[in-house]
N, C-alpha and C positions, 0 to 999 in steps of 0.2 A: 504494500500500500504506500502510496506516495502522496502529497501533499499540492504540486503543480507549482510551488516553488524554487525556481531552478536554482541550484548552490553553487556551481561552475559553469563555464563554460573549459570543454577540453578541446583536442586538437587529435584528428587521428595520424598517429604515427606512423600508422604502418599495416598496411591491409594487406591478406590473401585469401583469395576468390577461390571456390570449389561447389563447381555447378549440383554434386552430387549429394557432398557431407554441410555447403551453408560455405560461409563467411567468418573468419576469425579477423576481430579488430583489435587493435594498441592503440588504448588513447592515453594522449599525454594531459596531465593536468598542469595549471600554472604552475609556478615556484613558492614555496612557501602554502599551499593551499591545505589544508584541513582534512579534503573528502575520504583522502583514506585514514586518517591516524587511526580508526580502532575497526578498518578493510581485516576480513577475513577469505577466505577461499571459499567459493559457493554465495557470498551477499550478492543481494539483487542490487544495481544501480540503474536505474532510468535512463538510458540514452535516447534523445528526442521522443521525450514520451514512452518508450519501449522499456519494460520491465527485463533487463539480459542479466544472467550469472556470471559476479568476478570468475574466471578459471584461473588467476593466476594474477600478481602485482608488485612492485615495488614502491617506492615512496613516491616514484614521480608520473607513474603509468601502471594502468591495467589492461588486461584482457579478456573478451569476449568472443563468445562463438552466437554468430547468428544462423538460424535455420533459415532452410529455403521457404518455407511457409509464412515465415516472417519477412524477410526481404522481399516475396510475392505481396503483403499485406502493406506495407511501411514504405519510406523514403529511404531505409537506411540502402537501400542496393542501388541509389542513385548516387553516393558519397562514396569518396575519394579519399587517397591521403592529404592531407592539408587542411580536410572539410572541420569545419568547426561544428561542434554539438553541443547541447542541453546536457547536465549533468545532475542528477539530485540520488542521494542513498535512499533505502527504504527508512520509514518513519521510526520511530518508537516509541511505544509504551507514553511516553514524558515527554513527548515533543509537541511543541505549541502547534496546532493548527490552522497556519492562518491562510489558507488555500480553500481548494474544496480538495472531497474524497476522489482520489485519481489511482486506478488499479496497475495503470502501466499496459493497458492492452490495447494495442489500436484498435478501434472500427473499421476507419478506410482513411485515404489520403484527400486531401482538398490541392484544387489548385488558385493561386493568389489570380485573380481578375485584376485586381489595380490596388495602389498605395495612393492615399491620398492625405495631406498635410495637412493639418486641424489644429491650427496655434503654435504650439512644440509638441504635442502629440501625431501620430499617423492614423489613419483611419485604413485597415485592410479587408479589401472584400474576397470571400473564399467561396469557389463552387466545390461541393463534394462529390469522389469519383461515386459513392453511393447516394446517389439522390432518397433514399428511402430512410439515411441517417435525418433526413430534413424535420422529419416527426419529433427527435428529444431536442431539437435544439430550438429555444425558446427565447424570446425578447428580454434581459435582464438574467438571463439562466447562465451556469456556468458552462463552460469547456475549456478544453484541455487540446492545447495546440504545441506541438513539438516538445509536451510536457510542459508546457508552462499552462498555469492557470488563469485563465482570462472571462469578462465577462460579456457577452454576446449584446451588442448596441443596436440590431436587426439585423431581421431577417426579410428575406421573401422568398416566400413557399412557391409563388408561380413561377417566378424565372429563376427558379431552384439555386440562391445564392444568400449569405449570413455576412456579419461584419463583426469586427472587433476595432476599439481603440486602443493604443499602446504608448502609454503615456513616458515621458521624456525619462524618467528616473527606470521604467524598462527595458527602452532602447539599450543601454548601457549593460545590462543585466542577462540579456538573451538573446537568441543568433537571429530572429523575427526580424529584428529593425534594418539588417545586411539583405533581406528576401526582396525580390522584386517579382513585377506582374510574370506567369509563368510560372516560378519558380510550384514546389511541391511544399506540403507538412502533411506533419503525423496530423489524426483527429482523433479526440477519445473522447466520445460523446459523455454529459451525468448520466451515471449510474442507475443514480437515484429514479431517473425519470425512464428507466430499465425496468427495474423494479415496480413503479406505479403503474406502467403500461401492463406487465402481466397481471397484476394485483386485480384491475380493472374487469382486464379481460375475462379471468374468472371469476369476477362477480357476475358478469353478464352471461355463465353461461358458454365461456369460451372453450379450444379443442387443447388448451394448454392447462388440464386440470382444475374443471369449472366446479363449481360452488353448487350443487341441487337447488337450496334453498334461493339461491340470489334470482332465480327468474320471478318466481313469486314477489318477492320481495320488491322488484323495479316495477314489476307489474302493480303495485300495491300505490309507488309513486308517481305514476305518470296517472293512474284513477284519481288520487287526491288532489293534481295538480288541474284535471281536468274538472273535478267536482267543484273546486275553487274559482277557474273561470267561468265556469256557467251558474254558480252563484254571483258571480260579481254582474255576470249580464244578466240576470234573473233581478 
C-alpha cells in the first residue's frame, strides 16, 4: 500500500530487456537520499505508480525485475536508461497519511492531450487507453498518476478525457511537470470507488454476488418515492 506521495525521484541506470523472462531495472537514487536506509530484499517500492520487488540494492541503487504483463499494462516498457521515475516505499503501520489509498496496481495508461499554464501551476489533460476507467474517475475525486496523488479538476465523459492541476511546489517534486502533449502515464484509478461500484451492484441484484433481499428492498423505494409524488399532485 502506498500513499501517492512520491519521496524521490530516481534515474535508471541500467536496463536489460528479455522478451520472455520481463525487464530487470537499476535505479539510481540521488546522493544523500533516505529511500533505502532500512531497504531490505523483497520490499515493494512504487516505481511510476507500479508496486515492483527490491531483488537486490546498495546504498545508492536498486533493482527490479519487471514482468511482461506489467510492461504490456504500464509505461515502464516505454523507459530507457537515463528515464527518470517516481519513487515512494511501501507505507507503515505509523506513517502519516497524507495522500489517498494507492495499491501500486495500474489500470491502464493515459495519454497527455495538452499542458496548459494556469498562473504557476499547469493544467494536464489525459485521455485513457481504457475508456471504460472513465466510470471511477470523478470531478474532485482522487487518482493516482505515475504514483503520485492528485486531484481530478474535470472531467468529460463524452469526449472521453479528465484533467488535473499541478501546482508549482509539485512541478519540483515529480517527473509530470518534464511530460508533454503525447507523452504516456501510469493511471491507478480510487479504489474506493472499486469497491462502491461492486457494493452497489449487488444491492441491485447484480451477476457479481447479488444480495436476495436488495430487489425487494429498491423495489420498496422507488413505490415510496412514487407514492410521495402522487401525493404531492393529489
Amino acid at each position: 500500500m502506498f500513499t501517492g506521495l512520491v519521496e524521490e525521484i530516481g534515474v535508471i541506470s541500467d536496463l536489460a530487456r528479455n522478451e520472455e523472462t520481463g525487464t530487470t531495472m537499476t535505479i539510481s537514487i540521488p546522493s544523500g537520499s533516505s529511500l533505502l536506509k532500512d531497504c531490505q530484499d523483497g520490499d515493494s517500492i512504487a516505481v511510476n505508480g507500479c508496486c515492483l520487488t527490491v531483488t537486490s540494492f546498495d546504498s545508492n541503487s536498486f533493482k527490479i525485475g519487471v514482468a511482461p504483463e506489467t510492461l504490456r499494462i504500464t509505461n515502464l516498457g516505454t523507459l530507457d536508461t537515463s528515464s527518470r521515475v517516481n519513487l515512494e516505499r511501501a507505507v507503515r503501520a505509523d506513517t502519516r497519511m497524507g495522500g489517498h489509498f494507492v495499491q501500486g496496481h495500474v489500470d491502464t495508461t493515459a495519454e497527455i492531450l495538452q499542458v496548459s499554464p494556469d498562473g504557476e501551476a499547469l493544467t494536464f489533460r489525459f485521455k485513457p487507453k481504457r475508456q471504460d476507467m472513465l466510470r471511477y474517475i470523478v470531478y474532485k475525486g482522487f487518482i493516482a498518476i505515475d504514483g503520485t496523488s492528485l486531484t481530478i479538476t474535470n472531467v468529460n465523459d463524452a469526449e472521453g478525457w479528465f484533467e488535473i492541476m499541478l501546482i508549482s511546489y509539485s512541478q519540483e517534486k515529480v517527473i509530470m511537470a518534464q511530460k508533454k502533449a503525447g507523452d504516456t502515464v501510469n493511471i491507478e484509478v480510487d479504489m474506493m470507488a472499486k469497491y462502491a461500484e461492486k457494493s452497489l451492484g449487488a444491492m441491485l441484484g447484480g451477476s457479481d454476488g447479488a444480495s436476495a433481499g436488495a430487489i425487494p428492498l429498491l423495489e420498496k423505494m422507488v413505490e415510496r418515492i412514487v407514492a410521495q409524488a402522487l401525493g404531492t399532485k393529489a
